[in-house]
C-alpha positions as CSV (number, residue, x, y, z in Angstrom):
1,X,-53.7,5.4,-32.3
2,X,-56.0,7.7,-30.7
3,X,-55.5,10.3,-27.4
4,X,-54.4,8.4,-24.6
5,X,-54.2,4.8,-26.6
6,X,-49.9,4.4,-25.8
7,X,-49.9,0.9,-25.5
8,X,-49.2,1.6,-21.6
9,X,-50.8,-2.0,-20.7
10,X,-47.6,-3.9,-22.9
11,X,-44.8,-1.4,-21.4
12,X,-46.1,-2.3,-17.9
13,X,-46.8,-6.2,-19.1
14,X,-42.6,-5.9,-19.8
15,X,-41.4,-3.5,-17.1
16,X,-40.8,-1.2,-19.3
17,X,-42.8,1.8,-17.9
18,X,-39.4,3.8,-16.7
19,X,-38.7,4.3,-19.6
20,X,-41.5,6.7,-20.6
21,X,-42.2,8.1,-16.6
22,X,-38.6,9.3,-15.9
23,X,-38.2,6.7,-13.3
24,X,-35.7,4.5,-15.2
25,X,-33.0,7.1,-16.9
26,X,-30.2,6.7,-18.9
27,X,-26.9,6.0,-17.8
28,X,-24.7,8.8,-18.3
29,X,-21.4,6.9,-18.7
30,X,-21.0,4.7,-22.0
31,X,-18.9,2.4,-20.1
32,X,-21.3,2.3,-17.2
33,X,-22.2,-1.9,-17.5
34,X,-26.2,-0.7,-18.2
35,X,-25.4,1.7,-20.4
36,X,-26.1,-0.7,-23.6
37,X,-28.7,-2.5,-21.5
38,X,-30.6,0.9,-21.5
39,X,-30.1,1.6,-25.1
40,X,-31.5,-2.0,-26.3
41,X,-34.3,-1.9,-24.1
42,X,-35.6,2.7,-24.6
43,X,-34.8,1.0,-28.8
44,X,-37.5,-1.8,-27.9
45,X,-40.2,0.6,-26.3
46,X,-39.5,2.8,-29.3
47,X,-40.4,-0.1,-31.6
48,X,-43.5,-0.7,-29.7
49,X,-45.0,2.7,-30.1
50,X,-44.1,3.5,-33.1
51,X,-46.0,-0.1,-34.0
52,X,-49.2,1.7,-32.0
53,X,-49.5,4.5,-34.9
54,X,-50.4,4.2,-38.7
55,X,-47.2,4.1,-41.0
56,X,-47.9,7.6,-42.2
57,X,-47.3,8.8,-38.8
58,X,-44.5,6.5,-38.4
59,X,-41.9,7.8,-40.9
60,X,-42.5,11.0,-39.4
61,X,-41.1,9.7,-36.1
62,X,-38.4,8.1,-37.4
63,X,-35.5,10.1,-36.2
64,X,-36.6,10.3,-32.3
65,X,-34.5,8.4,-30.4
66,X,-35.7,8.2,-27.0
67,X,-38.3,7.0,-25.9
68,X,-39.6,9.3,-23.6
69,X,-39.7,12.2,-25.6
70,X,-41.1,10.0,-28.5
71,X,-44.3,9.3,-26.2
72,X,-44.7,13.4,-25.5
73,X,-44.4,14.0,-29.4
74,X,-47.0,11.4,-29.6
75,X,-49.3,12.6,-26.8
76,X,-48.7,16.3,-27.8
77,X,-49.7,15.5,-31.8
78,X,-53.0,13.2,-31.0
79,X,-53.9,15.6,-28.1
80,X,-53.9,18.5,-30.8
81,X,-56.5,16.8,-32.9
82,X,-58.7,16.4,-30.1
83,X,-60.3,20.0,-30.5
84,X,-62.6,18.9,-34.1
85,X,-63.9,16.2,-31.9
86,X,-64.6,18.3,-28.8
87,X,-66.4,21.4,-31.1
88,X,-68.4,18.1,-33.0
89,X,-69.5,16.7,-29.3
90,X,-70.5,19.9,-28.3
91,X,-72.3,20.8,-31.5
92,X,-74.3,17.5,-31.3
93,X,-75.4,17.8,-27.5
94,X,-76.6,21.4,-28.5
95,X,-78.7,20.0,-31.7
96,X,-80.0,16.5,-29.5
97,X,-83.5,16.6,-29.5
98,X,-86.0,13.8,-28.0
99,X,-88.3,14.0,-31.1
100,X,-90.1,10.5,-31.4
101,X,-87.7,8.4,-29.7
102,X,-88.6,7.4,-25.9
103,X,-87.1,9.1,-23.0
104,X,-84.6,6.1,-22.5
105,X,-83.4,6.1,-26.1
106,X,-83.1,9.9,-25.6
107,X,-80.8,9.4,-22.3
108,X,-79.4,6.8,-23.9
109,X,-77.8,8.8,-26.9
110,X,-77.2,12.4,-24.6
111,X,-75.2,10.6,-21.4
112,X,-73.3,8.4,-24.4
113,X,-72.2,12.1,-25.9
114,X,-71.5,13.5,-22.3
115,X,-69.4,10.3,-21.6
116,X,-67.5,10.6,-24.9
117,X,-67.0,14.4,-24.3
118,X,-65.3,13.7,-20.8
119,X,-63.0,11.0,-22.9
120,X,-61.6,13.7,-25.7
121,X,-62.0,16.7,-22.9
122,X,-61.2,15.5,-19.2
123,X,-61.5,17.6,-16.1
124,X,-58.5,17.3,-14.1
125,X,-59.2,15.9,-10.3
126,X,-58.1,17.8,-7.5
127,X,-59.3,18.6,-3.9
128,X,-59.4,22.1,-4.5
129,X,-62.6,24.3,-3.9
130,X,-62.2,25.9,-7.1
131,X,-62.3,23.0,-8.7
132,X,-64.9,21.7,-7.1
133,X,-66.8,24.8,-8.5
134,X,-65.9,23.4,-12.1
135,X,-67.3,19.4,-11.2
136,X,-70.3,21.1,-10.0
137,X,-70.6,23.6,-13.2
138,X,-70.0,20.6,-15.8
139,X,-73.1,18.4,-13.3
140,X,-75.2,21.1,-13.9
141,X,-74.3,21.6,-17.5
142,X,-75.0,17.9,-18.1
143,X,-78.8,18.5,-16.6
144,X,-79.6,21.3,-18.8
């Protein structure tokens, strides 16, 4: 599993999106008639992402029960890792050099760095001046 890679397509596939966006919450009575309902189905999505990470990260998962806060431990430990792979984008859009290669080979290989760079590091959207400030600082940044 990588940042972002939750298997969010097979929860929606199956309904089972509340479970992870707060929209579908646990009954708070045991004897409420969905109470067990609830529990077989947030025990299903658990299966389902723990099956979207390697087994070392697994059995260190094993004890989270809930779903929801399963997908945040998940999110916040992948999202961590991200940094390496932001400094090595960086570093190799600073080092890219045309050399011998033509200008379309060059473009090629600097807007598929920029593009993977905006995958690991997003900017957030918002209508916002001040943000608009940032789009326009990262355009620039992409020219030079």
């Amino acid at each position: 599993m990588s940042a972002g890679r939750v298997p969010l397509a097979e929860l929606c596939a199956n309904n089972k999106l509340g479970f992870i966006n707060s929209t579908l919450l646990k009954p708070t009575a045991p004897s409420d008639p969905l109470f067990k309902a609830w529990e077989r189905c947030n025990d299903l999505v658990i299966f389902w992402l723990q099956n979207s990470v390697r087994s070392s990260v697994k059995s260190s998962l094993a004890l989270v029960d809930d779903s929801q806060t399963l997908l945040l431990e998940l999110q916040d430990r992948f999202t961590q890792q991200n940094g390496p792979q932001i400094f090595q984008l960086k570093r190799d859009l600073a080092i890219l050099s045309q050399n011998q290669d033509s200008v379309s080979i060059y473009f090629g290989n600097l807007k598929g760095l920029w593009d993977e760079l905006v995958v690991y590091d997003p900017i957030p959207e918002c209508e916002c001046v001040k943000l608009k400030i940032l789009h326009d600082r990262y355009d620039r940044d992409c020219v030079i």
